[in-house]
Backbone and ligand atoms as CSV (ligand in chain L), in Angstrom:
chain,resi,resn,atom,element,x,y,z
A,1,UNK,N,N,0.827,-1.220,0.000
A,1,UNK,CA,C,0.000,0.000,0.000
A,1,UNK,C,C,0.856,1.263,0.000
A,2,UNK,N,N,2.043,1.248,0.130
A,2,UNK,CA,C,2.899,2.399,0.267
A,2,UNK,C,C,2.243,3.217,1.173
A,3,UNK,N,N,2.438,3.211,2.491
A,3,UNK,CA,C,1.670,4.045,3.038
A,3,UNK,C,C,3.268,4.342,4.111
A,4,UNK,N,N,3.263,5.924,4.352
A,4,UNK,CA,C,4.716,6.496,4.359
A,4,UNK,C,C,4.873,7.327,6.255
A,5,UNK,N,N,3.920,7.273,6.792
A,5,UNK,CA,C,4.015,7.468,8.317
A,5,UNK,C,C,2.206,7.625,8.869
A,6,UNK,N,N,2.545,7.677,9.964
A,6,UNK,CA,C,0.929,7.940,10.790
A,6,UNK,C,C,0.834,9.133,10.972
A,7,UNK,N,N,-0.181,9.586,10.110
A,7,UNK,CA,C,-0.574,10.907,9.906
A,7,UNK,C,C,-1.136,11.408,10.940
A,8,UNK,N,N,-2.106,11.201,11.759
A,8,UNK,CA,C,-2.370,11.447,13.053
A,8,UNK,C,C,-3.323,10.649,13.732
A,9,UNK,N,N,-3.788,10.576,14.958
A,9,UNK,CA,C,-4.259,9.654,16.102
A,9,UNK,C,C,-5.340,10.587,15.981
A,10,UNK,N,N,-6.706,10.070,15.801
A,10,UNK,CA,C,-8.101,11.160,16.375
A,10,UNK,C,C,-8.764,10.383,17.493
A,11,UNK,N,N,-8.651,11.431,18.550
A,11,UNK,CA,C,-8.833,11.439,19.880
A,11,UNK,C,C,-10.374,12.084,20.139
A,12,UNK,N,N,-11.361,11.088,20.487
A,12,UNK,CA,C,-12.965,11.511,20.236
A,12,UNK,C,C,-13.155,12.278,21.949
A,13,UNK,N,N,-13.751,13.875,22.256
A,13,UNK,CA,C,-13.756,14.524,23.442
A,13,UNK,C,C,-15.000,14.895,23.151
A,14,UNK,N,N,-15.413,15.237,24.628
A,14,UNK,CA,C,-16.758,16.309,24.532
A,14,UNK,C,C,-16.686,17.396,24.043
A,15,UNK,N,N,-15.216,17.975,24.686
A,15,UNK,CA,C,-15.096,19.574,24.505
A,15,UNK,C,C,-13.614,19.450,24.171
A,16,UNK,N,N,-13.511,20.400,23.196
A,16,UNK,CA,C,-12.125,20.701,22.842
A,16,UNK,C,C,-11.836,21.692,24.404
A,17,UNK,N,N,-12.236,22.716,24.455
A,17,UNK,CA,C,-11.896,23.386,25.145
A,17,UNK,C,C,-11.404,23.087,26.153
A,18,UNK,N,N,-11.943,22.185,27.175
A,18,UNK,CA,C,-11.901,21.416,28.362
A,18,UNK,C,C,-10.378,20.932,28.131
A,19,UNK,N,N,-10.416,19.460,26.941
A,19,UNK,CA,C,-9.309,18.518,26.918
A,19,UNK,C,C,-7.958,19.371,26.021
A,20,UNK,N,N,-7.903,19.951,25.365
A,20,UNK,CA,C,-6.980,20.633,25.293
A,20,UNK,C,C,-5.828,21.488,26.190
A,21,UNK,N,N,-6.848,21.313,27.265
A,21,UNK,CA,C,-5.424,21.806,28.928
A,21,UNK,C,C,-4.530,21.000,28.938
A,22,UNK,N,N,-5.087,19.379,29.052
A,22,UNK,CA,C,-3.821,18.360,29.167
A,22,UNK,C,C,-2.947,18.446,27.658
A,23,UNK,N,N,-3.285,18.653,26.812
A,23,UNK,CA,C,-2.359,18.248,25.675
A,23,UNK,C,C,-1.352,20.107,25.730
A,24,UNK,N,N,-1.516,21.438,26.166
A,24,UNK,CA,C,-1.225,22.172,26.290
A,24,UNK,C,C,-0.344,22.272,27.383
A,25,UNK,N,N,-0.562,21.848,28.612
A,25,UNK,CA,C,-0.680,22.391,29.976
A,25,UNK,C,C,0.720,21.106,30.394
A,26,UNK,N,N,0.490,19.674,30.129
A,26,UNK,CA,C,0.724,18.966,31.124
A,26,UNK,C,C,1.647,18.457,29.338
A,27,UNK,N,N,1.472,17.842,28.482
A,27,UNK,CA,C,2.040,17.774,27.733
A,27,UNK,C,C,3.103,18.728,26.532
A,28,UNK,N,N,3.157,19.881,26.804
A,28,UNK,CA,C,3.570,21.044,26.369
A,28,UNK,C,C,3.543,21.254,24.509
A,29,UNK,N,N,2.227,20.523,23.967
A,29,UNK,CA,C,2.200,20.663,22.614
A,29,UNK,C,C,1.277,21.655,22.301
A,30,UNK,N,N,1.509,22.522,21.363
A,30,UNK,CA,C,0.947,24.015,20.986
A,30,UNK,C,C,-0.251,23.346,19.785
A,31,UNK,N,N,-1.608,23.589,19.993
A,31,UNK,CA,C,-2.547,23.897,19.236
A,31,UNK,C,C,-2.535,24.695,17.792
A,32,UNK,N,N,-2.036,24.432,17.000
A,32,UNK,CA,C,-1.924,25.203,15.655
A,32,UNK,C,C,-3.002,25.638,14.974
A,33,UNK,N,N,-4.076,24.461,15.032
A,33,UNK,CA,C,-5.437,24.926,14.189
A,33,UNK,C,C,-6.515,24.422,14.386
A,34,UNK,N,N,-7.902,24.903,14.780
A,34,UNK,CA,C,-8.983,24.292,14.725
A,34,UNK,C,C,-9.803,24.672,13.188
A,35,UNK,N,N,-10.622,23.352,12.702
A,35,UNK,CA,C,-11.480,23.655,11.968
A,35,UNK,C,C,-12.626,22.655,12.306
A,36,UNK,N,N,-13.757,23.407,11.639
A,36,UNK,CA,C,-14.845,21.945,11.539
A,36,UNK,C,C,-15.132,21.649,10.372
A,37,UNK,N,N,-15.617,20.469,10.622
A,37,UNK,CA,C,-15.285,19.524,9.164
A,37,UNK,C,C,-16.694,19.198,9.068
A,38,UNK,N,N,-17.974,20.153,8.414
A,38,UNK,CA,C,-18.985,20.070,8.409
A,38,UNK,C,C,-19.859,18.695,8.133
A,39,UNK,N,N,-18.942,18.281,6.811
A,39,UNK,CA,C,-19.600,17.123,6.367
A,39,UNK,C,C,-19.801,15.440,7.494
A,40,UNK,N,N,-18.451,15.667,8.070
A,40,UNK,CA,C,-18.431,14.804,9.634
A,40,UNK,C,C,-19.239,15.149,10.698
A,41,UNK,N,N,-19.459,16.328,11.077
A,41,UNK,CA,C,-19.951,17.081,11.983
A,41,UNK,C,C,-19.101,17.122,13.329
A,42,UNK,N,N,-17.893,17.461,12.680
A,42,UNK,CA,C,-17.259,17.419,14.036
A,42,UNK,C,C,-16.524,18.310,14.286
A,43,UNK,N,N,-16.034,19.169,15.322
A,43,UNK,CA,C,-15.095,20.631,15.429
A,43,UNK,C,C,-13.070,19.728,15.420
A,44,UNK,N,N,-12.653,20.160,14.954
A,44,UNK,CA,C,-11.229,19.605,15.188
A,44,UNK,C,C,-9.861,20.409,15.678
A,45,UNK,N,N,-9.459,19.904,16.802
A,45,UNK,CA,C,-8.322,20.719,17.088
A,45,UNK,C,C,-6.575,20.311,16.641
A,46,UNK,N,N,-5.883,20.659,16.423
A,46,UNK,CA,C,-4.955,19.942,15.957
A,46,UNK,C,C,-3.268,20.198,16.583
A,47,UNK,N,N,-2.600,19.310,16.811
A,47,UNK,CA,C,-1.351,19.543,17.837
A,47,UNK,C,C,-0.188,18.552,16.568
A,48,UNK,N,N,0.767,18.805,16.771
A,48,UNK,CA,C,1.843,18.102,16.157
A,48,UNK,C,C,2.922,17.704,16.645
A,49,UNK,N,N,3.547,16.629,16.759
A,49,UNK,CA,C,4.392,16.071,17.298
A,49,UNK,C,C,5.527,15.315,16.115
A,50,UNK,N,N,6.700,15.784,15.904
A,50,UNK,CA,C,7.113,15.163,15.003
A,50,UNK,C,C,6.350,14.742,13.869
A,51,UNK,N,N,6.076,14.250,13.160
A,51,UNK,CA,C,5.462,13.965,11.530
A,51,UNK,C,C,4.380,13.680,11.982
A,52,UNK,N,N,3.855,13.453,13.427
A,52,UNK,CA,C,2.328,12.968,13.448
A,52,UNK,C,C,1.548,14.524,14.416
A,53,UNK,N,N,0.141,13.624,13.987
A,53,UNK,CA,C,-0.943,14.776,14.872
A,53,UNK,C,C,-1.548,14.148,15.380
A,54,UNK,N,N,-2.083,14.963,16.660
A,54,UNK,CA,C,-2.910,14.743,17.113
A,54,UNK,C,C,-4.335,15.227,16.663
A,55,UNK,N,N,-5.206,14.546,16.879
A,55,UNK,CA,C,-6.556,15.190,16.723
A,55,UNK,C,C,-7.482,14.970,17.150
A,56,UNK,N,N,-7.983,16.603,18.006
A,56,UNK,CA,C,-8.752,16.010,18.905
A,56,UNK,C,C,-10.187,16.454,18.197
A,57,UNK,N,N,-11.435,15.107,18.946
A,57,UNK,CA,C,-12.560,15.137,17.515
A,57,UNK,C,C,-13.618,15.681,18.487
A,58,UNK,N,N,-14.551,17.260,18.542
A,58,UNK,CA,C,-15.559,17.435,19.481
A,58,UNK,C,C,-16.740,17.346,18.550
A,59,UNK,N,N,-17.887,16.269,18.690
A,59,UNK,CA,C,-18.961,15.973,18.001
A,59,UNK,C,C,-20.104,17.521,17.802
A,60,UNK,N,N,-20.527,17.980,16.530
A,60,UNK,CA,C,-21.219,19.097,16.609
A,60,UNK,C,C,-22.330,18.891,16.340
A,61,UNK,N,N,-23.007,17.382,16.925
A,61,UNK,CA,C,-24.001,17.359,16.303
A,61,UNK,C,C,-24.504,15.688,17.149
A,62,UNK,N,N,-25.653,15.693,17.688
A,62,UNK,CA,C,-25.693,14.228,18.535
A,62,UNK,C,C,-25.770,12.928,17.218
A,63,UNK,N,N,-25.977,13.453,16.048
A,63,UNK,CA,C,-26.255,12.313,15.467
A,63,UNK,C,C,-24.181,12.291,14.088
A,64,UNK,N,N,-23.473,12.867,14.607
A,64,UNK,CA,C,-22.307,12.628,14.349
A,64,UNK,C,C,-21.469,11.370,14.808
A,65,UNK,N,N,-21.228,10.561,14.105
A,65,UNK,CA,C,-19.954,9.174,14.474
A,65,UNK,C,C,-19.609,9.800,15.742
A,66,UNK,N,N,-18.546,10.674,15.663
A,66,UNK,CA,C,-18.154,10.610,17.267
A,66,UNK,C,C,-18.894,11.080,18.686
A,67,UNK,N,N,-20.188,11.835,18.433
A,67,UNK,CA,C,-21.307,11.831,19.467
A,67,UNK,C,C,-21.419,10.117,19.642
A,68,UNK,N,N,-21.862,9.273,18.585
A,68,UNK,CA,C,-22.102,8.172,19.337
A,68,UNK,C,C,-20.872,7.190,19.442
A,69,UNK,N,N,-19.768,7.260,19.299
A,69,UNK,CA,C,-18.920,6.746,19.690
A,69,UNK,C,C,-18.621,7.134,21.118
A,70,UNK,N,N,-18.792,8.166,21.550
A,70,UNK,CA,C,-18.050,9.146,22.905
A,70,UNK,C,C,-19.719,8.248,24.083
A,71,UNK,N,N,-20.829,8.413,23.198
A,71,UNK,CA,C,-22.313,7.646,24.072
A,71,UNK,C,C,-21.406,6.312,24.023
A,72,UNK,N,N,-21.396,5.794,23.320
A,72,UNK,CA,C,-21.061,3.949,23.386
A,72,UNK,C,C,-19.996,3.486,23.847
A,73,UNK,N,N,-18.585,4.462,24.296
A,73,UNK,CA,C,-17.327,4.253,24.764
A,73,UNK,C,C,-16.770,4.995,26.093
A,74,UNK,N,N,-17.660,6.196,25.550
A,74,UNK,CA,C,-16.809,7.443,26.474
A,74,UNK,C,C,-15.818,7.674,25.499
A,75,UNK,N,N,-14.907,8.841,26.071
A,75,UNK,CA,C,-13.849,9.458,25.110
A,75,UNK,C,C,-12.841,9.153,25.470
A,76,UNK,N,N,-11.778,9.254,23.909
A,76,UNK,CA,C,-10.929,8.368,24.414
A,76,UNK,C,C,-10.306,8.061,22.261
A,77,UNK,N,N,-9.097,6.988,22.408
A,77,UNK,CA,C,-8.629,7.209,20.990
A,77,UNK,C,C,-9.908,6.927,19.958
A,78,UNK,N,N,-10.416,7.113,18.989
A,78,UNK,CA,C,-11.503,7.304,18.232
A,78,UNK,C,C,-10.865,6.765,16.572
A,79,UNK,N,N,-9.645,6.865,15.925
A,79,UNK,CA,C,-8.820,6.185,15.078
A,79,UNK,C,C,-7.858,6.546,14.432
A,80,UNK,N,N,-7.214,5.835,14.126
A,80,UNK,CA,C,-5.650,5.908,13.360
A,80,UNK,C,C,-5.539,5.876,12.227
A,81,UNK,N,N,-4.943,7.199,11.630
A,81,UNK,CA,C,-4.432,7.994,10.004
A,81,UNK,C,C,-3.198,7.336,9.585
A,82,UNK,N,N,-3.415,6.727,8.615
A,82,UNK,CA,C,-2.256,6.699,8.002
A,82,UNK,C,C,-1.972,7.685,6.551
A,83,UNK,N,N,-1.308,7.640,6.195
A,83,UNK,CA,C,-0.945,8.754,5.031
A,83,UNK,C,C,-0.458,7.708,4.072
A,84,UNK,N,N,-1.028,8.095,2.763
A,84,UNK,CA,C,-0.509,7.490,1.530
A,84,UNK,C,C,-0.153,7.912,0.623
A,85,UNK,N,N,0.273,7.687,-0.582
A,85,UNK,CA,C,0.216,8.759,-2.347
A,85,UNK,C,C,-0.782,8.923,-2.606
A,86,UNK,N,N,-1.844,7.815,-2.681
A,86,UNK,CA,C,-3.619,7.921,-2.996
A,86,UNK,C,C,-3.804,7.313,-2.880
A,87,UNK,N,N,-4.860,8.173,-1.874
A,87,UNK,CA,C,-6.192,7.338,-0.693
A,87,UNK,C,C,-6.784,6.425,-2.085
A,88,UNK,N,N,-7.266,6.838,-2.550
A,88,UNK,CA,C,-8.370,6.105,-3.435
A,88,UNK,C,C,-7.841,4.525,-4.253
A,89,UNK,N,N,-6.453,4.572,-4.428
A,89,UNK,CA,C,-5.449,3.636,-4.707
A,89,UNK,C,C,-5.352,2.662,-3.609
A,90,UNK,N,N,-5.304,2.960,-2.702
A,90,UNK,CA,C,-5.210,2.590,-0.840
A,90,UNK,C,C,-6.877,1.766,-0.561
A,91,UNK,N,N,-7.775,2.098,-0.662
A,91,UNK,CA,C,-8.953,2.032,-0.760
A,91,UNK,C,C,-9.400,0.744,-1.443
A,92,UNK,N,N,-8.713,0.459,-2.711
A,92,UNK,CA,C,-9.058,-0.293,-3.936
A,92,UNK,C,C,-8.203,-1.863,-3.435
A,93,UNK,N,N,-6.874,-1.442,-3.195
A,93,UNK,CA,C,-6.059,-2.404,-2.663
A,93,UNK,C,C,-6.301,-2.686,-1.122
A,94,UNK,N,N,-7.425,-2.001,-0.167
A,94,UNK,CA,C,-7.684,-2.834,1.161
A,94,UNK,C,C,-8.785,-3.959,0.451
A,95,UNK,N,N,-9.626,-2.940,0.026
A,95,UNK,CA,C,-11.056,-4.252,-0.639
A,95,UNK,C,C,-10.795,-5.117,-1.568
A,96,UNK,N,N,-9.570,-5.141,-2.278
A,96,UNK,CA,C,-9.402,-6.175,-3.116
A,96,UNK,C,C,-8.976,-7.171,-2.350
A,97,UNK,N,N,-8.170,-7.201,-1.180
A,97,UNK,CA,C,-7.737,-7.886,0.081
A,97,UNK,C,C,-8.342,-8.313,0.950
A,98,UNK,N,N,-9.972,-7.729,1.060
A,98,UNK,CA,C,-11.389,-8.600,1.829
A,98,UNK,C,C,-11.879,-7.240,2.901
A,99,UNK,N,N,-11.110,-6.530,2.591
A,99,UNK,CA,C,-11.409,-5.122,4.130
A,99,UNK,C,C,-12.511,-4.614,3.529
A,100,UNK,N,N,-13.938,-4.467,4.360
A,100,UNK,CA,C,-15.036,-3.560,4.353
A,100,UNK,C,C,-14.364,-1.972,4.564
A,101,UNK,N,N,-14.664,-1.511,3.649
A,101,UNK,CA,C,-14.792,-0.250,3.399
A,101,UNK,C,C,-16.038,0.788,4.013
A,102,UNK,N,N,-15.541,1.719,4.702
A,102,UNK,CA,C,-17.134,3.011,4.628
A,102,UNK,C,C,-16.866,3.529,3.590
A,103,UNK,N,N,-15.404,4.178,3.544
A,103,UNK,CA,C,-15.718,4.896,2.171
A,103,UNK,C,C,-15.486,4.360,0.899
A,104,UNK,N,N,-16.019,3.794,-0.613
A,104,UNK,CA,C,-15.698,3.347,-1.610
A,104,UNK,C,C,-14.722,4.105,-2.008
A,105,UNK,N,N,-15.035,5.384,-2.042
A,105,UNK,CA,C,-14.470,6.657,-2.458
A,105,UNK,C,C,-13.686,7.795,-1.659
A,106,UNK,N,N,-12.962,8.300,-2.126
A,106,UNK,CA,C,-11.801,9.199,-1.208
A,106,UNK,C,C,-13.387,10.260,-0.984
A,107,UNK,N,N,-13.165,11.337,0.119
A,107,UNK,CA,C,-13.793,12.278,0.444
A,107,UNK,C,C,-12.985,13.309,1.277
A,108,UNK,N,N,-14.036,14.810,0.989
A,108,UNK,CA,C,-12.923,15.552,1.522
A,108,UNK,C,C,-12.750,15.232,3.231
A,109,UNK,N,N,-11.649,15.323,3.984
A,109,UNK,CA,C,-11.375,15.544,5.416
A,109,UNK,C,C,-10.565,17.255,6.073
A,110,UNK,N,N,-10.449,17.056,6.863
A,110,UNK,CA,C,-9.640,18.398,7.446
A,110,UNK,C,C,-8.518,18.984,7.275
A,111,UNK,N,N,-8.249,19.592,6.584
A,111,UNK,CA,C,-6.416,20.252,6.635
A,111,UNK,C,C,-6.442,20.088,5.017
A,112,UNK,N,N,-7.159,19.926,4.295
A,112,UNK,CA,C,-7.689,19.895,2.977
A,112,UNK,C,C,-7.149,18.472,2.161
A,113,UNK,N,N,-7.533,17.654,3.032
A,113,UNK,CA,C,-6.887,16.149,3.165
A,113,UNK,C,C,-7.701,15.512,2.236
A,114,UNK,N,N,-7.454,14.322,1.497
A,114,UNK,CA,C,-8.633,13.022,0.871
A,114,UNK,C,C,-8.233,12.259,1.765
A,115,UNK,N,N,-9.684,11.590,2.459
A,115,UNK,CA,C,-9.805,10.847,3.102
A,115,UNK,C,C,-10.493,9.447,2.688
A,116,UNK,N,N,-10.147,8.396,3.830
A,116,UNK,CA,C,-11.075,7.400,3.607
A,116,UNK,C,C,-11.319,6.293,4.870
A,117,UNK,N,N,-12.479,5.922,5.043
A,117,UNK,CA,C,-11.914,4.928,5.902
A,117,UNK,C,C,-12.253,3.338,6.338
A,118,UNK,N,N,-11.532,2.381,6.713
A,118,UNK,CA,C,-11.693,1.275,6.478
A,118,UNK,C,C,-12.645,0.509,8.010
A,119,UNK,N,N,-13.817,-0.599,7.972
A,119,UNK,CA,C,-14.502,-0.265,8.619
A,119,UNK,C,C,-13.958,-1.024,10.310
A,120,UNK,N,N,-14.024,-0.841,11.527
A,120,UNK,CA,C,-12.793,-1.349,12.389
A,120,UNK,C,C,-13.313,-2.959,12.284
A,121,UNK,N,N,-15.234,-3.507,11.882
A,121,UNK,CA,C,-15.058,-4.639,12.599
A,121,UNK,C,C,-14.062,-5.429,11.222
A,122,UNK,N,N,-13.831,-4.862,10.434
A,122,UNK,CA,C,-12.398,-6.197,9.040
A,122,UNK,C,C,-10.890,-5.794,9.258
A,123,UNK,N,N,-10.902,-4.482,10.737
A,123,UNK,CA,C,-9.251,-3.976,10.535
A,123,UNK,C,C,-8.744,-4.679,12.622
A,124,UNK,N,N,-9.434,-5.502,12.806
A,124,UNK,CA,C,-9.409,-5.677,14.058
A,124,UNK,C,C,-10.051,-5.020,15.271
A,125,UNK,N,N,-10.872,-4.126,15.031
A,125,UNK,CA,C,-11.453,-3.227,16.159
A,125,UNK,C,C,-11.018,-1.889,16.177
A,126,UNK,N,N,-10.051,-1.168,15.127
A,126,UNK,CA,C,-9.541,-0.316,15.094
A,126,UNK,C,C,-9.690,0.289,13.570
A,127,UNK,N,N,-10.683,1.482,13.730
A,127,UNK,CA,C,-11.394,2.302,12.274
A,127,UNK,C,C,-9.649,3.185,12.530
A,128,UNK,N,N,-9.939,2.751,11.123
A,128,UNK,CA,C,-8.980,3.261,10.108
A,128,UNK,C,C,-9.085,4.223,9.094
A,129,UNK,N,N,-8.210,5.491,9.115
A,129,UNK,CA,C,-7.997,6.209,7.671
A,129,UNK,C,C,-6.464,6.071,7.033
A,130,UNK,N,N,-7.192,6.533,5.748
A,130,UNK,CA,C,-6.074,6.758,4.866
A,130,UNK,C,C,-6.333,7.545,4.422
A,131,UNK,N,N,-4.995,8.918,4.834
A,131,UNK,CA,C,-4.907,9.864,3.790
A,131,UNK,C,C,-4.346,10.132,2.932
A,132,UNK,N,N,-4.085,11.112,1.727
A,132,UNK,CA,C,-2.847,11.620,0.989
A,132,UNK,C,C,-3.765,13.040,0.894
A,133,UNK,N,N,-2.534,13.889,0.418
A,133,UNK,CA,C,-2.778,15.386,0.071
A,133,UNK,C,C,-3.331,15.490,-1.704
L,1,CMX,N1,N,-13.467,2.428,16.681
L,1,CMX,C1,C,-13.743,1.102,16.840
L,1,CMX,N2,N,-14.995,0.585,16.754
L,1,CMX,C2,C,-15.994,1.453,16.489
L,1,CMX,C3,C,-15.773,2.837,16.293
L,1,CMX,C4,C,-14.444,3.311,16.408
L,1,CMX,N3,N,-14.156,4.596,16.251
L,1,CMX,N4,N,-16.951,3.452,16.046
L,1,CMX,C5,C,-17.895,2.496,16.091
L,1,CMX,N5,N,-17.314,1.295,16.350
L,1,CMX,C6,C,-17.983,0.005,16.506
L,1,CMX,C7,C,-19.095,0.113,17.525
L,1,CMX,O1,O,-18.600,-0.087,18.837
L,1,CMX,C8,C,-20.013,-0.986,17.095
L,1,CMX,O2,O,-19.535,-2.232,17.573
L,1,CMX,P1,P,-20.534,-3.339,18.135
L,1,CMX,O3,O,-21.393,-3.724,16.964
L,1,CMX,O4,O,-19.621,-4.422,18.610
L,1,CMX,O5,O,-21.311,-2.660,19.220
L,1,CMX,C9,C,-19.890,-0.969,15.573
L,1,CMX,O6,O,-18.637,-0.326,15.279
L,1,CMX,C10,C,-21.008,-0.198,14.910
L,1,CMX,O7,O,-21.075,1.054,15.565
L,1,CMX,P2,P,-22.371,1.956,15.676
L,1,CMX,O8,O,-22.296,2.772,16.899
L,1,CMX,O9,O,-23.600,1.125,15.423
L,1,CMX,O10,O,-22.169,2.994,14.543
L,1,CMX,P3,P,-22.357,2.892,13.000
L,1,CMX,O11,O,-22.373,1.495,12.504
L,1,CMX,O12,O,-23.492,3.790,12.674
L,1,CMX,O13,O,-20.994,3.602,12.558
L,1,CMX,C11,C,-18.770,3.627,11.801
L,1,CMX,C12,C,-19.728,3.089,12.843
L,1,CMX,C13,C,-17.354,3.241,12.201
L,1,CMX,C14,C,-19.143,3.023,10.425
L,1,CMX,C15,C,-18.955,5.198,11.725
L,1,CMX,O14,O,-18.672,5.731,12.979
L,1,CMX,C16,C,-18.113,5.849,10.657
L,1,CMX,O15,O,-18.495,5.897,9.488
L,1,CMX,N6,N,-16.912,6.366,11.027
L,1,CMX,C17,C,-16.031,7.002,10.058
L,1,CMX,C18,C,-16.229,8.479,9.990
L,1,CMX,C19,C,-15.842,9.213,11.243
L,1,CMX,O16,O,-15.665,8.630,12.302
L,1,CMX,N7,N,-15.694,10.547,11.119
L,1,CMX,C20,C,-15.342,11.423,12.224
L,1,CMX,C21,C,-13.899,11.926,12.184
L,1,CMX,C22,C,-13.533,12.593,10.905
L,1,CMX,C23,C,-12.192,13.255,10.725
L,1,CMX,O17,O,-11.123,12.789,11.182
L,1,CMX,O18,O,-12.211,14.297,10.014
């Protein structure tokens, strides 16, 4: 799959505001950018650590994936980015390999990313993306 580092960890919270003390305060990583990513419905904050990010995911909406992930788990890691050349290439070669797919198709994500993602119960319990720029 050529897939070239872990693009970032999304970390599912109630409130950015709140959980962002520990990643600021107690971990000393600087907040660079929030956006929301309408089509997800979710607000996103974003921290960087060497080649990876963090990202933390606040649901804007009760009927958003991570509203009911955060109801069905509590908060807490939510899933793991990997980065590729193309998602959509990445995508073609998990399902040709037996992996259920959500997305058939790349879609837009945050930081003006193509996204996609693979579904956790064919990746072991752990929802998966793949990005490229
Ligand atoms: N990690 C692992 N398992 C998860 C999960 C997650 N993040 N989210 C849901 N599941 C599990 C549930 O626990 C549930 O398992 P059981 O059947 O054993 O109870 C199963 O998947 C189905 O969950 P559900 O609550 O019934 O939810 P849905 O089937 O409606 O949706 C999923 C699950 C993964 C398909 C959906 O959340 C999804 O499409 N996620 C991808 C998109 C997304 O999360 N976007 C937000 C972030 C976007 C960004 O980074 O920009």
């Amino acid at each position: 799959m050529n897939l070239t580092h872990i693009e970032h960890i999304g970390i599912a919270v109630k409130s950015i505001e709140e959980s962002k003390l520990y990643y600021e305060n107690v971990l000393g990583l600087t907040c660079y950018a929030t956006e929301t990513v309408v089509e997800q419905k979710v607000k996103t904050a974003f921290f960087k650590i060497g080649e990876t990010k963090i990202e933390l995911l606040e649901p804007t909406d009760p009927e958003s994936p991570v509203a009911k992930f955060i109801e069905k788990r509590g908060e807490g890691i939510h899933h793991i980015a990997f980065a590729g050349d193309n998602v959509d290439n990445c995508l073609h070669e998990a399902e040709s390999k037996g992996i259920t797919l959500i997305d058939k198709q790349s879609r837009a994500g945050a930081e003006g990313l193509r996204i996609g993602f693979l579904h956790p119960k064919s990746t072991g319990g752990v929802l998966t993306e793949i990005c490229s720029k």
